[in-house]
C-alpha positions as CSV (number, residue, x, y, z in Angstrom):
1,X,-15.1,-16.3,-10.3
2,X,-13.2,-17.4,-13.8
3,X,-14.7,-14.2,-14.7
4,X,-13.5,-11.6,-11.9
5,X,-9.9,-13.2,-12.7
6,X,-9.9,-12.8,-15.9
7,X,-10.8,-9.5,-15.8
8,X,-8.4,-8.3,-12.7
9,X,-5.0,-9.7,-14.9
10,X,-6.0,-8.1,-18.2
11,X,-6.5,-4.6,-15.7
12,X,-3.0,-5.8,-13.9
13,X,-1.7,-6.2,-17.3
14,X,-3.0,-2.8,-18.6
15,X,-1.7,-1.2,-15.5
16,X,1.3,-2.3,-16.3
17,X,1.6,-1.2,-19.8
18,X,1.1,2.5,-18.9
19,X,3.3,2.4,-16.1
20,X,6.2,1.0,-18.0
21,X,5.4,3.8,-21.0
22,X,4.8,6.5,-19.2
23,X,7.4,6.4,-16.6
24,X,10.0,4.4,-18.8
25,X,9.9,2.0,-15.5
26,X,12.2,-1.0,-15.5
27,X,12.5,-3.8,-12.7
28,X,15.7,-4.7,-11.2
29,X,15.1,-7.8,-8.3
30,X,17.3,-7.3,-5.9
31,X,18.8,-10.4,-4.6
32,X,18.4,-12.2,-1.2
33,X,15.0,-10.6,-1.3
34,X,13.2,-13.7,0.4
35,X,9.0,-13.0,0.0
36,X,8.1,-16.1,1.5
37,X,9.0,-15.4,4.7
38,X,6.0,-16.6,7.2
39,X,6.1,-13.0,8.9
40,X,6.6,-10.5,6.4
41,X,6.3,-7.1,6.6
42,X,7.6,-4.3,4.0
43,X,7.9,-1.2,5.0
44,X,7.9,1.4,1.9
45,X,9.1,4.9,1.6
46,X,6.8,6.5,-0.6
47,X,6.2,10.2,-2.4
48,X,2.6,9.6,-3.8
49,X,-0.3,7.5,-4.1
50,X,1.4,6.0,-7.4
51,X,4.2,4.2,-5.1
52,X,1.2,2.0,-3.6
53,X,-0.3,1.0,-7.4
54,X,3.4,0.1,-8.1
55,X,3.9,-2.3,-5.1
56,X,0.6,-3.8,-5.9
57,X,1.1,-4.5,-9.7
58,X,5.1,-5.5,-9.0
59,X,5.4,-7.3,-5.9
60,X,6.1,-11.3,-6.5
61,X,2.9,-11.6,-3.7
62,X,-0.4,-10.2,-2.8
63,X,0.1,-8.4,0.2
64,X,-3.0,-6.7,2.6
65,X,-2.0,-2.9,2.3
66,X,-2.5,-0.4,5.1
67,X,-4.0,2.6,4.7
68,X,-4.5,5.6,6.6
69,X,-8.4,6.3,7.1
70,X,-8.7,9.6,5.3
71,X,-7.7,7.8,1.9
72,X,-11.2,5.8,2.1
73,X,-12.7,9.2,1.9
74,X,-11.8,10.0,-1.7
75,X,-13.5,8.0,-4.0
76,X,-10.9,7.8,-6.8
77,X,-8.5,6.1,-4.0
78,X,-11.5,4.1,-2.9
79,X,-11.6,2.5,-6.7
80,X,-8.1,1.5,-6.4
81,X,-8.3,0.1,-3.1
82,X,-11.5,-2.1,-3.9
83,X,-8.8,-3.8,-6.1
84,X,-6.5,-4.4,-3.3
85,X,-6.8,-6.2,0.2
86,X,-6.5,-3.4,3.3
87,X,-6.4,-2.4,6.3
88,X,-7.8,0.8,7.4
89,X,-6.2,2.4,10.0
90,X,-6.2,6.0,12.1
91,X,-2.9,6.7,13.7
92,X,-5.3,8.5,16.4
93,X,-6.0,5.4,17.6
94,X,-2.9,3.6,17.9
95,X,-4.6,0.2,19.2
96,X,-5.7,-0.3,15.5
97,X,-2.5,-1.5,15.0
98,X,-3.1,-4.7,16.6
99,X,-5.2,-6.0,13.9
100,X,-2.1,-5.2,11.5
101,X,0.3,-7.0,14.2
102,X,-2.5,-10.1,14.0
103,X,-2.5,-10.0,10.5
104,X,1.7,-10.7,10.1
105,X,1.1,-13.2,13.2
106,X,-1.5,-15.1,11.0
107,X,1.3,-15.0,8.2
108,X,-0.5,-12.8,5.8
109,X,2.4,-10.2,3.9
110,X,1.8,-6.7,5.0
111,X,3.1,-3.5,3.5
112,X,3.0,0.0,5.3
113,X,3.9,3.3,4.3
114,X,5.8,5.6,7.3
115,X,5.0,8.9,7.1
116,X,7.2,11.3,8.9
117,X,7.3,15.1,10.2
118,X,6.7,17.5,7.7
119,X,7.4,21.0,8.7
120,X,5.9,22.2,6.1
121,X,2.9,20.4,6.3
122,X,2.6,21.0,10.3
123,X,2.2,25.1,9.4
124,X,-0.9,24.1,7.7
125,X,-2.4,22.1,10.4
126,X,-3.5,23.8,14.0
127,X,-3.0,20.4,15.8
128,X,-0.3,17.6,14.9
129,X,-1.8,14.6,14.7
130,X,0.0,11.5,14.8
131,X,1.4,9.8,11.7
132,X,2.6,6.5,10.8
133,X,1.0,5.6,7.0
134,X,-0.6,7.0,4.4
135,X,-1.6,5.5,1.1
């Protein structure tokens, strides 16, 4: 257990590093910003898979993520998200949510990633499906 700690802040901690040199990434907290709220949920505009690994390194808390199902697929995504808490969820199936709505009920920090229409993205797909998070 001392062990799997250990290990998870020195990764947290390398994370970090490269983040912060690569992308010349500073933190500003914004004020008012009240995380221990007992129903939280944060709700995160995002443009790639990094904005997730951010929100986990940086956030003040430890939040369960969700995650659209076809991320689990990929097994480089599947690495990161072993090192995360989520929730899996297919936006074909929009009673999933209900174990998302449970888990802010039960007071747990949740963070979800909107996805909206892209007409671009719709030309390369014969059927729209639903979309509400990705990532």
């Amino acid at each position: 257990m001392l062990k799997t700690i250990m290990i998870r802040r020195i990764t947290e901690y390398l994370l970090r590093t490269i983040f912060e040199r690569l992308f010349k990434l500073t933190l500003h907290q914004q004020e008012g910003v009240d995380f221990s709220q007992p129903r939280l949920l944060i709700i995160a505009n995002h443009q790639s898979f990094i904005d997730g690994m951010l929100l986990a390194l940086y956030l003040p808390i430890k939040p369960v993520f969700v995650v659209h199902s076809d991320v689990s697929a990929n097994p480089f995504f599947r690495f990161f998200l072993s090192k995360v808490e989520f929730v899996l969820v297919d936006p074909a199936h929009p009673m999933a949510m209900k174990t998302v709505i449970r888990l802010i009920e039960s007071g747990r920090p949740v963070v979800i990633f909107p996805e909206a229409y892209h007409p671009d993205r719709f030309l390369n797909e014969n059927i729209r499906r639903p979309r509400f998070c990705r990532g």
